[in-house]
C-alpha positions as CSV (number, residue, x, y, z in Angstrom):
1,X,29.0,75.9,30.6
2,X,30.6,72.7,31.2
3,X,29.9,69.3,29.5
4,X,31.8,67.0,31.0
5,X,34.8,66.7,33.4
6,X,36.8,63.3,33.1
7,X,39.4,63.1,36.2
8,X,42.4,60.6,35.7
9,X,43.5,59.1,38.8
10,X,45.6,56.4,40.9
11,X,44.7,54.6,44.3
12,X,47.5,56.1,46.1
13,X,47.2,60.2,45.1
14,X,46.1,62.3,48.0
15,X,45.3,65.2,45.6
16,X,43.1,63.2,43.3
17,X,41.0,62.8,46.6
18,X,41.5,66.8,47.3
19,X,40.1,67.4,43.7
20,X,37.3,65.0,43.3
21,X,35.8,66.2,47.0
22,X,36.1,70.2,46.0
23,X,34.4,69.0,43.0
24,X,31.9,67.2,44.7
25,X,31.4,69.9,46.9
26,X,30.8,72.3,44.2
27,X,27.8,70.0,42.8
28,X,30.0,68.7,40.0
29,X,29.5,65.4,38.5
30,X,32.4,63.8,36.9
31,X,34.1,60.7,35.4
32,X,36.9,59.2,37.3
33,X,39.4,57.0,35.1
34,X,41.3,55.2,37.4
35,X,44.7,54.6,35.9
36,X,45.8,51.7,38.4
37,X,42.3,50.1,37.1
38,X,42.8,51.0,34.3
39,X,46.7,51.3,32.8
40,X,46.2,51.2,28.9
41,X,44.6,55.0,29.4
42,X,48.2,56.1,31.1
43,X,49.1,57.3,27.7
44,X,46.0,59.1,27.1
45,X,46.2,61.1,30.3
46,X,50.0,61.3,29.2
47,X,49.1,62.9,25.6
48,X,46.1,65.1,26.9
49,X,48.7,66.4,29.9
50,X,52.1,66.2,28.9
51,X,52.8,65.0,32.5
52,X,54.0,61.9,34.3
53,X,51.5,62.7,37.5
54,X,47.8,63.2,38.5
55,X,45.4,64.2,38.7
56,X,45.0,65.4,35.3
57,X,41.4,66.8,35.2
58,X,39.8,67.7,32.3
59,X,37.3,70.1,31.9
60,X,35.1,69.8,28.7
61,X,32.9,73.3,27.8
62,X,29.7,73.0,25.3
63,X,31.4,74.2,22.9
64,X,34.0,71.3,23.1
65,X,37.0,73.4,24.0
66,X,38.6,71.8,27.1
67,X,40.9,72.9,29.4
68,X,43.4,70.6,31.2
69,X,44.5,71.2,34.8
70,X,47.6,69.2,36.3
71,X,47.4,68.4,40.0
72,X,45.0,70.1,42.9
73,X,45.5,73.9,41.4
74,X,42.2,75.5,42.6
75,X,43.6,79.0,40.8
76,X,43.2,76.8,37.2
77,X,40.2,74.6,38.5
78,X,37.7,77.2,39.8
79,X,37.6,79.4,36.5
80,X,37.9,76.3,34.5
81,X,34.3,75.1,35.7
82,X,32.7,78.3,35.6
């Protein structure tokens, strides 16, 4: 069951827009951090990720384990919020 999904984003990234409409879609509510809004979180996203690119979408369970899913990868996303 999921807790929370936090999706880390920039103005200009197509896929961000790919991934927060599937999401929406789906009936999946969701924080958006905005990292041209908001750049002191870049390292955040950078340290949760290990990658220089977004999305980075995190998926929080109940349980608190979290699963981290670089880009628009449907194969990762679907199962993740399941």
């Amino acid at each position: 069951m999921v807790k929370n999904i936090t999706i880390f984003t920039t103005n200009t990234c197509a896929y961000c827009g790919m991934v927060k409409k599937w999401l929406g879609a789906k009936g999946y509510s969701y924080e958006e951090v905005n990292l041209d809004q908001n750049p002191d979180r870049q390292a955040e996203a950078l340290q949760i990720s290990g990658a220089l690119t977004v999305p980075v979408t995190v998926v929080t369970k109940h349980d608190n384990s979290r699963e981290v899913i670089v880009g628009f990868n449907l194969s990762k996303l679907a199962p993740a919020v399941n």
